[in-house]
N, C-alpha and C positions, 0 to 999 in steps of 0.2 A: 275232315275229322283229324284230329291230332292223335300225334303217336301214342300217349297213355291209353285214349281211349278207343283207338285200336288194339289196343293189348286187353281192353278189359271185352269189346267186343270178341275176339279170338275166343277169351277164357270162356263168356258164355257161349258161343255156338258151341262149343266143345262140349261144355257142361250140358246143354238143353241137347244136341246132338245124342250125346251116350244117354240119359236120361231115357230116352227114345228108343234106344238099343240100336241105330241104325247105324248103318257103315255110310262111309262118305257118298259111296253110288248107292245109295235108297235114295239117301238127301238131294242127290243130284235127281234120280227117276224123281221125287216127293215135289220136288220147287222148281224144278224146271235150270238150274243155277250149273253150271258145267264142275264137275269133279274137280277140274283143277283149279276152280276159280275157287271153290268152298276152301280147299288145301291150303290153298293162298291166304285165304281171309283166316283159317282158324289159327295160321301161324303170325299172324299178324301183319301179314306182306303185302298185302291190298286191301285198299280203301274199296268198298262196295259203293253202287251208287244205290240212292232209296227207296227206287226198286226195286232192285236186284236184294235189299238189306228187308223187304217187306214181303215177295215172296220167300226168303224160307222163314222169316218168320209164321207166315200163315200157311208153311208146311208141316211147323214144329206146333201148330197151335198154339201161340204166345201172341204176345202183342209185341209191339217195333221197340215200346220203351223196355222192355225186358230184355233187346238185343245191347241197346244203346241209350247214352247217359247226355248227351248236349243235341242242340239243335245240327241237322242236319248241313254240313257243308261239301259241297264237290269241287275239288282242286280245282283251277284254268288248266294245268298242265299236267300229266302226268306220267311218271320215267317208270321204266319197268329195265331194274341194274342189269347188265348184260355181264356182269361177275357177282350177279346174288344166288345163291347154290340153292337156294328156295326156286327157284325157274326151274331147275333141271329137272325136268319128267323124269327121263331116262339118261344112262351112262357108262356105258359097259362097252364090254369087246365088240360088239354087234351093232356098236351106232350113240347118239346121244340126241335125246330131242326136248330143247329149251322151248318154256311158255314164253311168249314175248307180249300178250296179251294184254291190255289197262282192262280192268273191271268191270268200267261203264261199259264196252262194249261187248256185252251181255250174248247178243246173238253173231257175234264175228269170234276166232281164234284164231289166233297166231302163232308160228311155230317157225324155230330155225332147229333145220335137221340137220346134221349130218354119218355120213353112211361109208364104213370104210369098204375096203375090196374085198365083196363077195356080201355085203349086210344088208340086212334089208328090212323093210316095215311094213307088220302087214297088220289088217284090220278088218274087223266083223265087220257089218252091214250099220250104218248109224240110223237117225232117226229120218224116216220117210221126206224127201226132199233135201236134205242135206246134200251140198257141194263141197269140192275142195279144189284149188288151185297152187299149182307147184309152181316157181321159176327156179330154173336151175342156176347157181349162181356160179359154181364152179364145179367140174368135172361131168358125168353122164350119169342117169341112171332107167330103168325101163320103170314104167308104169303099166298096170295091169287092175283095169276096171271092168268086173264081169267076164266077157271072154274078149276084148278087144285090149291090145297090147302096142304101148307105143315107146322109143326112143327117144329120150330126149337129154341133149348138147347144151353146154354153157351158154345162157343166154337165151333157151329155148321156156315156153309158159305153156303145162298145159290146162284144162278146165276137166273134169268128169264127175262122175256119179258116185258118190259116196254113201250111196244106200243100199250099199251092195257090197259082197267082198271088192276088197283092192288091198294092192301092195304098190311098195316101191322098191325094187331091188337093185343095188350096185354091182354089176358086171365087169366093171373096169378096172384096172390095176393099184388106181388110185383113191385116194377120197373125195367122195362128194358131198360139196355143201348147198342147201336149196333151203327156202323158205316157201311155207306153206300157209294157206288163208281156209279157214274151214267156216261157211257159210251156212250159215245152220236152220233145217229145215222149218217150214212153218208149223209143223207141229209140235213144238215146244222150243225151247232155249235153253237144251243142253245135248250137245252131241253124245255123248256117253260113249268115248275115246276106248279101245279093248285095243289097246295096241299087246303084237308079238314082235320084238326086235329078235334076229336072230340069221345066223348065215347061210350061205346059199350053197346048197349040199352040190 
């Protein structure tokens, strides 16, 4: 889809969106579509693929051509800017967490975190089945899934249960950067992300 008609797609989710009354996470609960992907799309920042462009349409009760104006195209390739300020989830004293996400992949999310000394990211319970997997890329930080708690070093990968509380918290003096894959359960195709950045009393 070409950039105008990404901008004109943006305007309508926007417009059919508030029409609705609904906040981005209804729409998210409503289509199954992850919060930051809708974010993405109503700012004009992501090309949806035609499924992902047809569930919310048929969460908004519209039809596909009241989203969009030309025949359906999905890039070969597609970059997700690693200085577009549209990525950035989060950004503060407490940590900063970048989508690095392409659109098509509807039930996978991507994330580069980073967590300064003593910050941490914590998270309600997501949807039944949902995984996540951290590799730490530089510095340490502990992981805490349920009541089982683990360390992990530069270079270290771990796997746990994200339908559950968990956090990741930085104990180390310095900053940590890690990347994160959130695998999203079978019960729909939006994790419904509740993050608390915030530091470690």
């Amino acid at each position: 889809m070409s950039d105008p008609n990404l901008n004109t797609l943006a305007e309508r989710l926007k417009k059919c969106r508030k029409n609705q009354q609904w906040t981005l996470d209804q729409l998210a609960d409503q289509s199954g579509v992850s919060r930051s992907m809708l974010s993405q799309i109503e700012r004009g920042k992501a090309n949806p693929t035609l499924a992902v462009a047809c569930r919310i349409a048929q969460a908004l009760n519209i039809s596909i051509s009241e989203l969009v104006e030309e025949p359906w195209t999905q890039p070969t390739i597609e970059v997700v800017r690693g200085d577009d300020p549209a990525n950035v989830m989060r950004d503060d004293e407490s940590g900063q967490v970048q989508v690095l996400t392409s659109p098509s992949m509807d039930a996978t999310e991507f994330y580069r975190v980073t967590l300064p000394p003593s910050g941490q990211l914590n998270s309600k319970p997501h949807f039944r089945g949902t995984r996540e997997i951290i590799t730490v890329h530089s510095g340490s930080v502990e992981v805490v899934s349920g009541s089982d708690i683990v360390q992990l070093n530069q270079g270290d990968t771990a796997y746990y249960q994200a339908d559950q509380n968990h956090r990741i918290i930085n104990r180390s003096d310095s900053d940590s950067l890690l990347y994160m894959i959130v695998s999203v359960g079978a019960s729909t195709n939006s994790v419904g992300h509740e993050w608390d950045m915030e530091g470690v009393e």
